[in-house]
Structure formats: structure tokens, C-alpha cells
ZAGUMAR-95206 format. One record per residue: x, y, z of N, C-alpha, C, O in turn; residue number from 1. Coordinates in Angstrom, 3 decimals. Layout:
N
{r {X, Y, Z}, {X, Y, Z}, {X, Y, Z}, {X, Y, Z}, NUM}
...
# end
This chain:
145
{r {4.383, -7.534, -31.104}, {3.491, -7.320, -29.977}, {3.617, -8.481, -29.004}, {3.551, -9.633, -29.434}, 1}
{r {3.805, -8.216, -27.638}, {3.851, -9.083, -26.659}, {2.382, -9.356, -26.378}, {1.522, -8.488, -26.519}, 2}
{r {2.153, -10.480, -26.014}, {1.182, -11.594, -25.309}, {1.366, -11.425, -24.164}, {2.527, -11.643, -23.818}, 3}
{r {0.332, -10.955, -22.992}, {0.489, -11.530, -21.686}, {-0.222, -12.790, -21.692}, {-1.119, -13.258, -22.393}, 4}
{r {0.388, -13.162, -20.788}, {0.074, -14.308, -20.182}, {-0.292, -14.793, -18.587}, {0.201, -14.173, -17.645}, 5}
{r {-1.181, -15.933, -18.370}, {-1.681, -15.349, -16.813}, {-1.001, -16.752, -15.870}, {-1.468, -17.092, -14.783}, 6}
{r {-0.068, -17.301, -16.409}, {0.770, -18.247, -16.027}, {1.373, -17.493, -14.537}, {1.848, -16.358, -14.489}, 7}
{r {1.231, -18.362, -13.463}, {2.036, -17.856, -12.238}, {3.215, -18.170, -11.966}, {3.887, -19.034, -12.529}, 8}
{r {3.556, -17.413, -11.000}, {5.250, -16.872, -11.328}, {5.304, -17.492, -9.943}, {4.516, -17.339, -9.009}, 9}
{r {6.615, -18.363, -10.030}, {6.419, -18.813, -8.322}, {6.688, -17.941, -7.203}, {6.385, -18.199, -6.038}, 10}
{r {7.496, -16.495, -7.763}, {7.712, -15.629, -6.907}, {5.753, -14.980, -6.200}, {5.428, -14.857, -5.019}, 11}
{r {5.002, -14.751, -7.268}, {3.480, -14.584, -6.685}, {3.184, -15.824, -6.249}, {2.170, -15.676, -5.566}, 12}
{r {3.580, -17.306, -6.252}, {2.730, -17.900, -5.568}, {3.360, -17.740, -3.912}, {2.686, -17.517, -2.907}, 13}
{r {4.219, -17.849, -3.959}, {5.360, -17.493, -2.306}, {4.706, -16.200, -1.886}, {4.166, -16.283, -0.783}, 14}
{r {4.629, -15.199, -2.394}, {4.137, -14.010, -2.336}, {2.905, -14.393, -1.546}, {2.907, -14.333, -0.316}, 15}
{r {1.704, -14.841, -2.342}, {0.469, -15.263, -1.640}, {0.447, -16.229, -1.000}, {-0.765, -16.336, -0.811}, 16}
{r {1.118, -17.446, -0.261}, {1.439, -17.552, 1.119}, {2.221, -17.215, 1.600}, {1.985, -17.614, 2.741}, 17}
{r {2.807, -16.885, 1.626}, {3.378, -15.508, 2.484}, {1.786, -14.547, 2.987}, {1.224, -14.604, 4.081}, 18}
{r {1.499, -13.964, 2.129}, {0.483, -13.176, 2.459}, {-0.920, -14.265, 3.530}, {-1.450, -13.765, 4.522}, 19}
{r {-1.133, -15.138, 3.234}, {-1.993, -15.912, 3.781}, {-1.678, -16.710, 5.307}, {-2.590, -17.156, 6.004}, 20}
{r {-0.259, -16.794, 5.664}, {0.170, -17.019, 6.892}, {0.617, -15.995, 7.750}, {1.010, -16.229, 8.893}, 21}
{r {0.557, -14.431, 7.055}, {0.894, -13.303, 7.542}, {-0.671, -12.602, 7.767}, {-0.955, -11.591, 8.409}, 22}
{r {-1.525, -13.481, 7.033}, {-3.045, -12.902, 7.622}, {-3.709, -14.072, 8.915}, {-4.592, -13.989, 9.769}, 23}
{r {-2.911, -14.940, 8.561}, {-3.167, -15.499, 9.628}, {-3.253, -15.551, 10.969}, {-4.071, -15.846, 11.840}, 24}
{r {-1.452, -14.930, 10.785}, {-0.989, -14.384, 11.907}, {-1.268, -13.107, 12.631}, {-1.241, -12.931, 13.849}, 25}
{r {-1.506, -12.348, 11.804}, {-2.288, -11.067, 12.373}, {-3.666, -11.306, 13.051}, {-3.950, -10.945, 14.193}, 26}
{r {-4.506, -11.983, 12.164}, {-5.687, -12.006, 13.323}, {-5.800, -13.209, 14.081}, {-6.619, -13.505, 14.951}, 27}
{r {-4.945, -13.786, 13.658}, {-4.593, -14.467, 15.566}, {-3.884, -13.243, 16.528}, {-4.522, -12.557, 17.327}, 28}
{r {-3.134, -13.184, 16.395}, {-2.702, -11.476, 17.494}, {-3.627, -10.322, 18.151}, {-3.761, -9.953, 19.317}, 29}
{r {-4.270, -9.860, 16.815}, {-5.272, -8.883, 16.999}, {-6.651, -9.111, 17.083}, {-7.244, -10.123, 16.709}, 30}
{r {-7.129, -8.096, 17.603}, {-8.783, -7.986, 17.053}, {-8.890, -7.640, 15.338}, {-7.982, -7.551, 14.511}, 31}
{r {-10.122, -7.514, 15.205}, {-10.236, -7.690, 13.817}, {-10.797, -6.340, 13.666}, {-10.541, -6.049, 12.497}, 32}
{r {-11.433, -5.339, 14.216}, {-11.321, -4.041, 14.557}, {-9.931, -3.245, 14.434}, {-9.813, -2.056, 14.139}, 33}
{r {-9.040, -4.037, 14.687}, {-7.621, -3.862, 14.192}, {-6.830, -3.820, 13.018}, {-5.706, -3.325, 13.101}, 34}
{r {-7.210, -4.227, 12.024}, {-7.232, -4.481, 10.575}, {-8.112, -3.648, 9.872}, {-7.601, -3.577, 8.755}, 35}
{r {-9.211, -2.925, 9.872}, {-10.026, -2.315, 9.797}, {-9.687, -1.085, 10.042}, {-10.495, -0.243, 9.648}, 36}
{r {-8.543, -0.626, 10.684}, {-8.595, 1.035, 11.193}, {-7.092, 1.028, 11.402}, {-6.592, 0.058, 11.972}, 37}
{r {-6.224, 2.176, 10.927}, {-5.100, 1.579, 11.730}, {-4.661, 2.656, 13.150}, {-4.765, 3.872, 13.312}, 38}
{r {-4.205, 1.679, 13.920}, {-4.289, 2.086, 15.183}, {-2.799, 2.781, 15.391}, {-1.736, 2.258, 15.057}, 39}
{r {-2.949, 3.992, 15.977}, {-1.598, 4.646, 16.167}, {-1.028, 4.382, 17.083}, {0.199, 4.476, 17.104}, 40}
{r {-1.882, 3.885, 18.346}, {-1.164, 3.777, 19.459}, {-0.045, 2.559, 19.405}, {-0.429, 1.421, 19.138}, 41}
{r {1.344, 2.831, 19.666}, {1.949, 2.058, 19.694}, {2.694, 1.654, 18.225}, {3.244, 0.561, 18.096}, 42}
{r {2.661, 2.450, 17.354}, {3.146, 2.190, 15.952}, {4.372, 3.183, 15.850}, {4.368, 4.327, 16.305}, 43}
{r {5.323, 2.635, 15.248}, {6.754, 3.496, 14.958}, {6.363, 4.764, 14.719}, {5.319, 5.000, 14.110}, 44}
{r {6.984, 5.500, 15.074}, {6.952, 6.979, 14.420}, {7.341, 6.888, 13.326}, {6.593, 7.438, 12.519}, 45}
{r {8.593, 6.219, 12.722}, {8.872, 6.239, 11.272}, {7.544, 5.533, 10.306}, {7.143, 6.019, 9.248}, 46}
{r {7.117, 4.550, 10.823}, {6.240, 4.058, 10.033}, {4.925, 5.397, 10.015}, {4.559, 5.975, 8.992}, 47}
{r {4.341, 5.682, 11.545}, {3.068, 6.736, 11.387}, {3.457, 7.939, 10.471}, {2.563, 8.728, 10.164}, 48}
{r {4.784, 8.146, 9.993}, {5.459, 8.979, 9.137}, {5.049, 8.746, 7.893}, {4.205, 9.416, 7.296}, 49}
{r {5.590, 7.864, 7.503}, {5.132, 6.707, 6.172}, {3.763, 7.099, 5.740}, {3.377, 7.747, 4.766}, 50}
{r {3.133, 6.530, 6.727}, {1.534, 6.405, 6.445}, {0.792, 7.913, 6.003}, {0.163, 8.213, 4.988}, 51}
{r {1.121, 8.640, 7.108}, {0.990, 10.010, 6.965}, {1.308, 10.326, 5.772}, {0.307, 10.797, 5.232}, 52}
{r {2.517, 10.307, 4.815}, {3.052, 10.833, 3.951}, {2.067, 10.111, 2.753}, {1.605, 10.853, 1.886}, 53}
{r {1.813, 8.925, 2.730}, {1.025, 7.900, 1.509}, {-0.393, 8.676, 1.757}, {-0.858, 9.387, 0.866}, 54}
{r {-1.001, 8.520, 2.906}, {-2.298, 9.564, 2.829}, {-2.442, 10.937, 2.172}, {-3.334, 11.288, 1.400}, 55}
{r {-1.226, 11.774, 2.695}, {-1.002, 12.681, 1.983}, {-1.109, 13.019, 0.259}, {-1.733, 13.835, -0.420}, 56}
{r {-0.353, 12.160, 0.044}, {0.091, 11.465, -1.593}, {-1.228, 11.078, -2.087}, {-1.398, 11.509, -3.228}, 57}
{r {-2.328, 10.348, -1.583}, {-3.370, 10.134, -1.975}, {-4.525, 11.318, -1.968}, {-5.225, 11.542, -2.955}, 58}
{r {-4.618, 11.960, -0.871}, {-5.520, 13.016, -1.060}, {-5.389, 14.356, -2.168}, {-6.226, 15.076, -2.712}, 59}
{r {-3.796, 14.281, -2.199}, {-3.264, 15.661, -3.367}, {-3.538, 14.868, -4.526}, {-3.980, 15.431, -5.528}, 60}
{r {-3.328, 13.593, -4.521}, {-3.496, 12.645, -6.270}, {-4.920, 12.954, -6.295}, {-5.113, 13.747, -7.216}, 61}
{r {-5.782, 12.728, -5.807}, {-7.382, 12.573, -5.532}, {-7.924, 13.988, -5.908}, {-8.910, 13.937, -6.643}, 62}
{r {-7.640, 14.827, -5.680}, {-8.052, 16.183, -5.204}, {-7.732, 17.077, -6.773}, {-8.470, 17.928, -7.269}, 63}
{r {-6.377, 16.560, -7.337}, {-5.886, 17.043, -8.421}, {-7.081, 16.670, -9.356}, {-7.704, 17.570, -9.920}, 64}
{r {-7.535, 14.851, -9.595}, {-7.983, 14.301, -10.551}, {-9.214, 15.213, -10.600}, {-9.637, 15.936, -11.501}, 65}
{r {-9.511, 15.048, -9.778}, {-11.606, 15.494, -9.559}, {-11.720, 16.980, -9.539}, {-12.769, 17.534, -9.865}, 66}
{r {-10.624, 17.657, -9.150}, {-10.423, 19.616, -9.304}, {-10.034, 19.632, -10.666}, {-10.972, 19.316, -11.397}, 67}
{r {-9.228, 19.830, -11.123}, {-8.555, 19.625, -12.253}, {-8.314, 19.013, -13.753}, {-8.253, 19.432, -14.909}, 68}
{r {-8.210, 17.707, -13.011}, {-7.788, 16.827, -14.577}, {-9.046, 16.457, -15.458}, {-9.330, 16.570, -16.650}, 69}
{r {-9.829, 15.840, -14.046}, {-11.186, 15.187, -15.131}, {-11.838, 16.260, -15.394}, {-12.420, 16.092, -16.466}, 70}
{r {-12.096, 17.559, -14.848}, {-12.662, 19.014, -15.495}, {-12.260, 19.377, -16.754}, {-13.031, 19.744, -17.641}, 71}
{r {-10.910, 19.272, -16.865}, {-10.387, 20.058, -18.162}, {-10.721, 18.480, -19.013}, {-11.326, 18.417, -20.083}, 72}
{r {-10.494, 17.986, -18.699}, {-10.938, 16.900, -20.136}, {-11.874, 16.780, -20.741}, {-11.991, 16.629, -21.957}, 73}
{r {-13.215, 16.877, -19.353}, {-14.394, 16.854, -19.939}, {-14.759, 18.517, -20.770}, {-15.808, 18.693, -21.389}, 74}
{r {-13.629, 19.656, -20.613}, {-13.791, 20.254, -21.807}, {-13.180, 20.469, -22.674}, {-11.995, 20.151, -22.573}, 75}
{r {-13.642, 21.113, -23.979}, {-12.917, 21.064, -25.053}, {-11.619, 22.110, -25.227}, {-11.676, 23.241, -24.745}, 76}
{r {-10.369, 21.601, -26.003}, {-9.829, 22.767, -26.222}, {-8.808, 23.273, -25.335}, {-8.282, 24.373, -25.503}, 77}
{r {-8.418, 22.193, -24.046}, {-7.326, 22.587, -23.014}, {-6.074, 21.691, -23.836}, {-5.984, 20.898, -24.773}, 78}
{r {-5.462, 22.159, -23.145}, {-3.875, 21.631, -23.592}, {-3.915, 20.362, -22.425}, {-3.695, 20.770, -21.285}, 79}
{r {-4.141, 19.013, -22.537}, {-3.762, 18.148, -21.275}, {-2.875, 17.729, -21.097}, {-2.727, 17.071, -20.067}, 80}
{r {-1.640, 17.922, -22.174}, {-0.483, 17.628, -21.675}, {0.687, 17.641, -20.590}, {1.522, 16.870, -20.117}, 81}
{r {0.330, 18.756, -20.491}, {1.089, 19.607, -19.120}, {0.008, 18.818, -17.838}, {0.575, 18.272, -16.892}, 82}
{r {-1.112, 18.816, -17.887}, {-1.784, 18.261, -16.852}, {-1.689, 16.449, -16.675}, {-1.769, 15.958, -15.549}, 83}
{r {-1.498, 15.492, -18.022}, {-1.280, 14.813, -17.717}, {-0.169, 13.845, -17.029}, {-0.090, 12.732, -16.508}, 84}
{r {0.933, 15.373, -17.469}, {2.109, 15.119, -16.767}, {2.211, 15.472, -15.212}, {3.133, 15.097, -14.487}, 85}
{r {1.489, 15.989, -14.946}, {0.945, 16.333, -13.646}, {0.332, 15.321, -12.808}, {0.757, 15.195, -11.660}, 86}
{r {-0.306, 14.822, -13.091}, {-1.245, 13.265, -12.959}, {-0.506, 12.345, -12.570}, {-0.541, 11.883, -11.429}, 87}
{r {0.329, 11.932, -13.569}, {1.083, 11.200, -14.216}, {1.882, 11.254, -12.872}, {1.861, 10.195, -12.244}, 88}
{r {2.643, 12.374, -12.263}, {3.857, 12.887, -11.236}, {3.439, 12.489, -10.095}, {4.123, 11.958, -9.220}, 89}
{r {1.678, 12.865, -10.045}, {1.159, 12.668, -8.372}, {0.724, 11.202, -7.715}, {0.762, 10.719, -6.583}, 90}
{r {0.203, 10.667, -9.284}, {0.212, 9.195, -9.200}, {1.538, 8.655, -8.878}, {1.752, 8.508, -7.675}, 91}
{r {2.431, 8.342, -9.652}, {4.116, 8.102, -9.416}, {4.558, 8.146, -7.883}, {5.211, 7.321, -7.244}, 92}
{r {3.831, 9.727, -7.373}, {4.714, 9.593, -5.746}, {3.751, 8.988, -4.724}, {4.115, 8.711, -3.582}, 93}
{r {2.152, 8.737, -5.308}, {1.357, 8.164, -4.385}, {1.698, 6.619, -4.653}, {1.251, 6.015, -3.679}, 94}
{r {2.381, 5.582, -5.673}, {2.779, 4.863, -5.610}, {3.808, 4.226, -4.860}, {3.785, 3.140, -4.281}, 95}
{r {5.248, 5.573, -5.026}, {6.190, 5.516, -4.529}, {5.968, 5.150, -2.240}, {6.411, 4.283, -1.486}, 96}
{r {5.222, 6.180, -2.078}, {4.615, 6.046, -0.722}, {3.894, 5.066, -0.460}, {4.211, 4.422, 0.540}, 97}
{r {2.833, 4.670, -1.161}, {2.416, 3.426, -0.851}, {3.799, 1.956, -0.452}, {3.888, 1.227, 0.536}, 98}
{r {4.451, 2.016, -1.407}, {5.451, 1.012, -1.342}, {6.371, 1.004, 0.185}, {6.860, 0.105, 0.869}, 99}
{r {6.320, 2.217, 0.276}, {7.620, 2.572, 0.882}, {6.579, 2.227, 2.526}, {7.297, 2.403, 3.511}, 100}
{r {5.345, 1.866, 2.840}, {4.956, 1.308, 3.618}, {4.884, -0.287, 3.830}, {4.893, -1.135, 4.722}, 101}
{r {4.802, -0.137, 2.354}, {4.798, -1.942, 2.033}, {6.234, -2.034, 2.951}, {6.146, -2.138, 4.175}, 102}
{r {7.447, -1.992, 2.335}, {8.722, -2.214, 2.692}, {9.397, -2.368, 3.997}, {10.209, -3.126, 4.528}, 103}
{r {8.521, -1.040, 4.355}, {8.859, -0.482, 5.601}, {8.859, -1.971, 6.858}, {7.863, -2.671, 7.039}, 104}
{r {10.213, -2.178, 7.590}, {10.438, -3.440, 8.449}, {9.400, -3.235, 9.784}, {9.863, -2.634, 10.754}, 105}
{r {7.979, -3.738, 9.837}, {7.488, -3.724, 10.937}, {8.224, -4.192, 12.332}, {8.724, -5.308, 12.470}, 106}
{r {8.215, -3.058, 13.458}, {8.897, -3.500, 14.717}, {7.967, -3.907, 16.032}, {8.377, -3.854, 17.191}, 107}
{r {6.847, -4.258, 15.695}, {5.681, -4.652, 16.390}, {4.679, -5.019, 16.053}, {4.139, -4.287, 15.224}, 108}
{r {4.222, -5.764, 16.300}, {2.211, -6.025, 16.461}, {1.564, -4.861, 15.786}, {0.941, -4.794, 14.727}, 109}
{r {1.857, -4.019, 16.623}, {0.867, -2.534, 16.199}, {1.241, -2.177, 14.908}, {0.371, -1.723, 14.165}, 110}
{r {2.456, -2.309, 14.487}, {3.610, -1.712, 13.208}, {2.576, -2.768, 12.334}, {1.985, -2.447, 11.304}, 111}
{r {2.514, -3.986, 12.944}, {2.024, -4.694, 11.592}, {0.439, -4.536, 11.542}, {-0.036, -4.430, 10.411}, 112}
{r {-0.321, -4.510, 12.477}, {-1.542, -4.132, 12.142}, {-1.867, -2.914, 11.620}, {-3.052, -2.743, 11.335}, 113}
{r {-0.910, -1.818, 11.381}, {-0.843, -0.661, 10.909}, {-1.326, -1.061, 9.618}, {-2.410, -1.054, 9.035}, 114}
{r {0.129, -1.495, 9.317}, {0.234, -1.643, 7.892}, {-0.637, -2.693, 7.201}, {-0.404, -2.727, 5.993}, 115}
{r {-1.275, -3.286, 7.477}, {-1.763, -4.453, 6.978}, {-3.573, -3.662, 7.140}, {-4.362, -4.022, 6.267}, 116}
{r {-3.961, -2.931, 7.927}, {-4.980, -1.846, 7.648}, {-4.450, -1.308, 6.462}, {-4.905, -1.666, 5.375}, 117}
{r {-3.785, -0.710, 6.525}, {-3.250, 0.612, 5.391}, {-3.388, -0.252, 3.709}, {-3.963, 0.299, 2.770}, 118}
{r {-2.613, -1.957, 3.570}, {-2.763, -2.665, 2.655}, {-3.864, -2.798, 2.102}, {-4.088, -2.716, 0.894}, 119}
{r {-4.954, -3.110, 3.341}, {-6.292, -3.333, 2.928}, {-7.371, -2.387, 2.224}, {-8.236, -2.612, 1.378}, 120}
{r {-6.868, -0.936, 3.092}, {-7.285, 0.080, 2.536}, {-7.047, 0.424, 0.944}, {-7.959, 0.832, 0.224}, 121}
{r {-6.156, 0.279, 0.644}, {-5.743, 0.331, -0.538}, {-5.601, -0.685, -1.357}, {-4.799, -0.604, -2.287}, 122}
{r {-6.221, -1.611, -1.187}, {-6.403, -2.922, -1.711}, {-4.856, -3.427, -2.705}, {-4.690, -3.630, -3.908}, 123}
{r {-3.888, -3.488, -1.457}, {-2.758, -3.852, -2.316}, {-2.448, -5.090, -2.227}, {-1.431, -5.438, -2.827}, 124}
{r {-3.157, -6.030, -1.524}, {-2.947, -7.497, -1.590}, {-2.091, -7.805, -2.039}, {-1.108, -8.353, -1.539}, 125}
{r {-2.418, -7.340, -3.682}, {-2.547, -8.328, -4.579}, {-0.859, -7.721, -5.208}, {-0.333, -8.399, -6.090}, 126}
{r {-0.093, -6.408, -4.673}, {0.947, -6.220, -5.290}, {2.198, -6.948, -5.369}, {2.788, -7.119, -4.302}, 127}
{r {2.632, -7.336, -6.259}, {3.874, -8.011, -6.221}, {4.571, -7.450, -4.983}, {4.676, -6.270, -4.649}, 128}
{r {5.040, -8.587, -4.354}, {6.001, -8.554, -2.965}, {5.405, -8.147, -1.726}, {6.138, -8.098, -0.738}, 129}
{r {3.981, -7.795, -1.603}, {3.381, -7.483, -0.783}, {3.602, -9.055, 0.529}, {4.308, -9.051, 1.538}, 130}
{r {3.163, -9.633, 0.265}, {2.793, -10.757, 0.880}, {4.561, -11.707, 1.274}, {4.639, -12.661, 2.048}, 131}
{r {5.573, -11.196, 0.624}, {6.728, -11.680, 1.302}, {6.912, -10.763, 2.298}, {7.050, -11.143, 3.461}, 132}
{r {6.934, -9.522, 1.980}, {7.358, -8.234, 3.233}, {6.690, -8.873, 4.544}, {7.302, -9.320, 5.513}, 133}
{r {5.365, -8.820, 4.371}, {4.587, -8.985, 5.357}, {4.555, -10.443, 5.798}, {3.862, -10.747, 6.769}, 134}
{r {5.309, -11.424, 5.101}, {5.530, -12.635, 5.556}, {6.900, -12.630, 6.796}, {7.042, -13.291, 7.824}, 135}
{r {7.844, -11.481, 6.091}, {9.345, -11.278, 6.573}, {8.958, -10.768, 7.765}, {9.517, -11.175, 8.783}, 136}
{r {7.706, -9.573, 7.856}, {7.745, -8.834, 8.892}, {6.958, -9.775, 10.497}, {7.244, -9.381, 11.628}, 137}
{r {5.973, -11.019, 10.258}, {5.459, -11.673, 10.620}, {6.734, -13.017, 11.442}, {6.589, -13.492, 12.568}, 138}
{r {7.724, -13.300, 10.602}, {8.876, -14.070, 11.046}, {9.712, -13.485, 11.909}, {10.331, -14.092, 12.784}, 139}
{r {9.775, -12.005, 11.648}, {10.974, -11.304, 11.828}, {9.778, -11.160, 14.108}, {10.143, -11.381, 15.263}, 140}
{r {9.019, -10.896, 13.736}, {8.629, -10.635, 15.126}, {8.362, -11.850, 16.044}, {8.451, -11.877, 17.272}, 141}
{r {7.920, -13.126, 14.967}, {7.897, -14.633, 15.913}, {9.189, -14.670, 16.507}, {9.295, -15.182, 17.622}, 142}
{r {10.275, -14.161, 15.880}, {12.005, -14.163, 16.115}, {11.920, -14.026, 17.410}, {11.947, -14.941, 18.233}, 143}
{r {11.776, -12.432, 17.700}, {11.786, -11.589, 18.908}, {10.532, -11.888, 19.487}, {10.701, -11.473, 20.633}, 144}
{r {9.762, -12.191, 19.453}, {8.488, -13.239, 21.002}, {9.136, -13.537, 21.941}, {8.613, -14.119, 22.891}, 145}
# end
């Protein structure tokens, strides 16, 4: 049996500044009403794609659990296998989408206040690599200023 352990990894400590000079930088740029909502105007279409698609991914994951999964559990006598593999599938691609916003190369201000709403919303702070992306995407636009 493995032991975790809560020893930090210097890749999460880079990670979280990264993340902390990329929050910096955002609400120096923006309003803070901006972080809070994400604003379409002015955001990639590929990214409002993204987002769209992770919302999506979340409301069918959401909708399954509370119609479906947690019903049949709380009764007796269903087969949950087939359903937890179901679960199991919708979670997986609402992950997959989430990420694929993380990743996604912000090409503006708006691109990054998008996403950095969308982070918050989903309280992904804290995901591994979150906070370099958004460090990369924060450099990558001081570049082009």
C-alpha cells in the first residue's frame, strides 16, 4: 500500500506562482466584475467554443447524476453498473473539457479573463498546471503589449 504524502512538488510550487502573478495580472487589467462572469465580448471563438462545450459537459454530467444515478442508488435492486459506467464517461469528458480550456493559448485580455472566470467557477485553482498555463498565457500577452 502506497502512502501519500503532502510534501510539495516544485512543479505545484511554480504552478502557484505562476498562478499568483497571473492573478495579479489580471486584475490589474480588468475590472473585477470581470473575473466573476465571463465576458464574451471580445473572446476567441475557439475558446467561446471551449467554454460552451465544458458547460455543456457539465450540465449533461449534472443532470445525469440528480435524474438518474443518485435515484437508482437510492433504490434497491438496480443494476449500477452500466450506470456507473455512464457517470464514470460523463465525468471523464466534463474533465477532458474543462482542461482543454485550461490549455487553451489565451489571445487576449478578454481570452484571459474568460478563462480565469471559467477557472474560478469551477474552482480549478488548485489543478495541477493550472497556474503555469495561465502564467504562459499572462507572458505570452506582456510579449505582444
Amino acid at each position: 500500500m502506497k502512502t501519500l504524502t503532502t510534501q510539495a512538488t516544485r512543479r505545484a510550487i511554480f504552478g502557484t506562482i505562476g498562478l499568483g502573478v497571473a492573478a495579479a495580472t489580471v486584475t490589474a487589467a480588468a475590472p473585477i466584475g470581470a473575473l466573476t462572469t465571463p465576458a464574451r465580448a471580445g473572446v476567441s471563438p475557439d475558446l467561446a467554443r471551449l467554454i460552451f462545450e465544458a458547460d455543456r459537459a457539465d450540465t449533461t454530467s449534472e443532470r445525469f447524476q440528480n435524474e438518474v444515478y443518485r435515484p437508482a442508488r437510492a433504490a434497491s435492486g438496480h443494476n449500477l453498473a452500466a450506470l456507473r459506467d455512464e457517470s464514470d464517461r460523463l465525468d471523464d469528458r466534463l474533465v477532458d473539457t474543462i482542461d482543454a480550456v485550461i490549455a487553451f493559448p489565451c489571445r487576449s485580455i478578454a481570452d484571459l479573463n474568460a478563462k480565469m472566470a471559467k477557472v474560478m467557477e469551477w474552482d480549478a485553482l488548485a489543478n495541477e498546471g493550472t497556474g503555469i498555463m495561465i502564467a504562459a498565457d499572462v507572458a505570452r500577452l506582456a510579449r505582444e503589449a
